[in-house]
N, C-alpha and C positions, 0 to 999 in steps of 0.2 A: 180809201182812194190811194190810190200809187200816183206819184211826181215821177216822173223819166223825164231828166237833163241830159243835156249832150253838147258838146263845145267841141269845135273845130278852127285849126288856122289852116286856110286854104294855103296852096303852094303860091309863091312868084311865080307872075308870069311874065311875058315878054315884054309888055308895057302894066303902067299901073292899073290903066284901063281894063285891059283881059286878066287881071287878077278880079276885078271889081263884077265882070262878067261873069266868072266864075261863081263869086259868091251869091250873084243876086237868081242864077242857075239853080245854085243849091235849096233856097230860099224859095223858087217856084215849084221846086221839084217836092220839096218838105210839104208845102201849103196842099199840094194837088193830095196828098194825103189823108188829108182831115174829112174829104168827098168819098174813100174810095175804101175806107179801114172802115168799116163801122165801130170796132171797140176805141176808139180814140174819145175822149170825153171833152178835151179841150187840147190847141196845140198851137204853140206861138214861136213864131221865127225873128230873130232880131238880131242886125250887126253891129259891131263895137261903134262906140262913137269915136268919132273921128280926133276929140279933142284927150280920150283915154290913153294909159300908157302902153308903149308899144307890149309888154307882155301879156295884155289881155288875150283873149281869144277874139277871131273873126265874128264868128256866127255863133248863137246860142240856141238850140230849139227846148222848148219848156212844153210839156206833154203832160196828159191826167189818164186816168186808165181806172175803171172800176175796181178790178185788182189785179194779182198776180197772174190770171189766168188770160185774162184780157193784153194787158204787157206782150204774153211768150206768144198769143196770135197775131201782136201787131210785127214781134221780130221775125216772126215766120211768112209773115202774109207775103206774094210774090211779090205788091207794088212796094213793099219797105226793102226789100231782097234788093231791087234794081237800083233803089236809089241809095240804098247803102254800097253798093258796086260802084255806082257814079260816086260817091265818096271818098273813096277809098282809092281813087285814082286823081283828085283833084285836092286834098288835104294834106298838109305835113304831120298833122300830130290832133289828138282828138282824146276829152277828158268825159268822164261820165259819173253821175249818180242816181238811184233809182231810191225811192223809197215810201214809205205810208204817212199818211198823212189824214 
């Protein structure tokens, strides 16, 4: 089995609110996922807790994958394409590990 993590802090936005829109966007857009990949094995979205230090990351997604082969279709697949686009237009900075397990 492969673990695929991924950490993002979304950008400021104009209020704390439309920061908070952002993420819970991201968070819908990740879930619709787990319906539409079939090599996804398991896939969980979670935001920092509020009482964490400001260095954490925003958002966490934690991912399982049969193996390596299954991974490189999920980063190819169109619907991960689109919402890694949508990402990469709404994050400051984004940390990652993938590995067997």
């Amino acid at each position: 089995m492969i673990k695929h993590i991924v950490m993002w802090n979304i950008r400021e936005g104009e209020t704390s609110r439309a920061r908070f829109e952002r993420m819970a966007e991201v968070k819908a857009r990740l879930l619709e996922l787990k319906g539409r990949i079939k090599e996804i094995v398991s896939l969980e979205v979670h935001f920092k807790s509020p009482s964490a230090p400001d260095d954490n990351f925003d958002v966490i997604l934690v991912s399982e994958f049969n193996s390596w082969a299954d991974l490189e279709a999920y980063r190819n697949h169109p619907a991960h394409v689109e919402v890694a686009e949508y990402l990469n237009n709404v994050r400051q900075n984004r940390a990652a590990i993938d590995y067997e397990f």
